[in-house]
C-alpha positions, 0 to 999 in steps of 0.5 A: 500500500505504501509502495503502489498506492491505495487504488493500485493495491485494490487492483491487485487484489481484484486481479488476484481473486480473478485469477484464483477463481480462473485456476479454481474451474480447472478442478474436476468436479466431483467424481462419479464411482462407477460401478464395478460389475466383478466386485465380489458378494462381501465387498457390496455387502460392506458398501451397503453397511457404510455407516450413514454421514452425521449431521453438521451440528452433531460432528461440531457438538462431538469435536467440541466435547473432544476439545474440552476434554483436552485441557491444553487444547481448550486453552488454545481454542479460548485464546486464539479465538480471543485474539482473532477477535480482537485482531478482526476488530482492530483491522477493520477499525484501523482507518478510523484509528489513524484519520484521528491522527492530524496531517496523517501521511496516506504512507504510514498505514501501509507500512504499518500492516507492512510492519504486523505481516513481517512480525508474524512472519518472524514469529513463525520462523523462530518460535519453534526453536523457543523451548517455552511451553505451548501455552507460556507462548500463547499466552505472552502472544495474547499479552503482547497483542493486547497491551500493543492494540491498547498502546496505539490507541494511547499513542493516536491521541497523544501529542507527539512529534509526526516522526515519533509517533510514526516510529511507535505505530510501526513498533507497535505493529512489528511487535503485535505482529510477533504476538500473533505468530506466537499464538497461531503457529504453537496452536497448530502445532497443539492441535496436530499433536493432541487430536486423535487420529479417529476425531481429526475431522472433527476437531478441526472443523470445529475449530475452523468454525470457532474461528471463523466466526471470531473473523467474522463477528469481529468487525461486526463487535468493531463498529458497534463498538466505535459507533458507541464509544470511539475508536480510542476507547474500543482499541483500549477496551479490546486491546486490554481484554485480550491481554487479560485472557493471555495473563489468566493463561499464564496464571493458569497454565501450570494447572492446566498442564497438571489437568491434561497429564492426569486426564491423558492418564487413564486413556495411556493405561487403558492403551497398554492394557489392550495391547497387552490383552493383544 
């Protein structure tokens, strides 16, 4: 946006999505079974006994029973869709925040968001070697998210020096940048891990459906709130919300981890037991 303009980048973007739907109609379509005339009497048995597909809201309610079954991963899920939520809310709020600014430099958003995609960039690159735990990682993520969108808001209305406040707004964007990279990438991370083989479907259906209406619920929460309030309290209010969840994270994690070992405990002896039966 810096670079190429506003119009420009939403050329770009339109060309993109053009292009995406271009390759898209080179997917075949879906794929009729044709009928094997030499299949044998068991295998068109077994084809009849297929077990008939679940419902929707039924393999959600099941991946959500499976999650809070799982300590580790219903603090991730609480946490990441918190940090969405308030992610959503900031960006697409973001132009109100900075036309507060007098004499704002059409530049400076730009670089900004420029500044967040390289700090999420890093934090992926680097989290992995951080010998921190999972939730340690998500929850100083959510801290640091918060405590930055709060800190832009302070820094708009402040009367501060263009230069000085664009430094802050560019740092303040790198390093909640770096905050959701250390939420996004351990949480992957944890799902792969601690989701069994058999319920992997619906976990991670459920969990793109809990995100997905963090994304879009968001902006909707976004402009209620500005509309009420203001941009400045809204970023205060949201910014200082999510770090809350990350600090009770951390407050908890020990206890959390305490929780899942014990759970996990039954389930491995039980394992052992069969295949010593076996």
């Amino acid at each position: 946006m810096a670079l190429f303009g506003i119009q420009l980048c939403f050329i770009i973007d339109a060309g993109a999505f053009v292009v995406s739907a271009l390759l898209l109609l080179g997917v075949p379509g879906k794929i009729r079974k044709q009928p094997n005339v030499e299949a044998s009497p068991l295998h068109i048995e077994a084809e009849r006994q297929t077990p008939v597909k679940k419902s929707f809201f039924k393999e959600i309610g099941e991946g959500l029973q499976m999650i809070y079954s799982i300590p580790l991963l219903l603090g991730g899920v609480v946490t990441i869709c918190m940090v969405l939520l308030v992610l959503q809310m900031a960006d697409s709020q973001i132009v109100t925040l900075f036309r507060m600014i007098p004499d704002v430099s059409e530049d400076l958003l730009g670089y900004c968001i420029s500044a967040s995609g390289v700090g999420t960039l890093l934090a992926a690159m680097f989290v992995r070697k951080l010998k921190w735990g999972t939730l340690t990682k998500m929850g100083l993520g959510a801290v640091a998210t918060g405590l930055v969108f709060a800190v832009c808001a302070v820094v708009v209305v402040a009367k501060l020096p263009h230069l000085v406040q664009g430094v802050a707004l560019f740092g303040s964007f790198f390093l909640a940048g770096i905050g959701v990279g250390f939420v996004l990438v351990p949480f992957q991370m944890l799902l792969m891990k601690r989701t069994p083989e058999h319920m992997t479907s619906r976990v991670f259906g459920t969990v793109n459906s809990l995100t997905s209406a963090a994304v879009i619920v968001g902006p909707t929460i976004g402009g209620l709130m500005i509309t009420g309030m203001g941009a400045v309290p809204t970023y205060i209010i949201a910014g200082l919300g999510t770090a809350t969840v990350g600090a009770v994270l951390l407050c908890l994690k020990k206890n959390i981890v305490k929780k899942d070992e014990l759970d996990s405990k039954p389930a491995s002896i039980a394992l052992t037991s069969e295949t010593a039966a076996m």
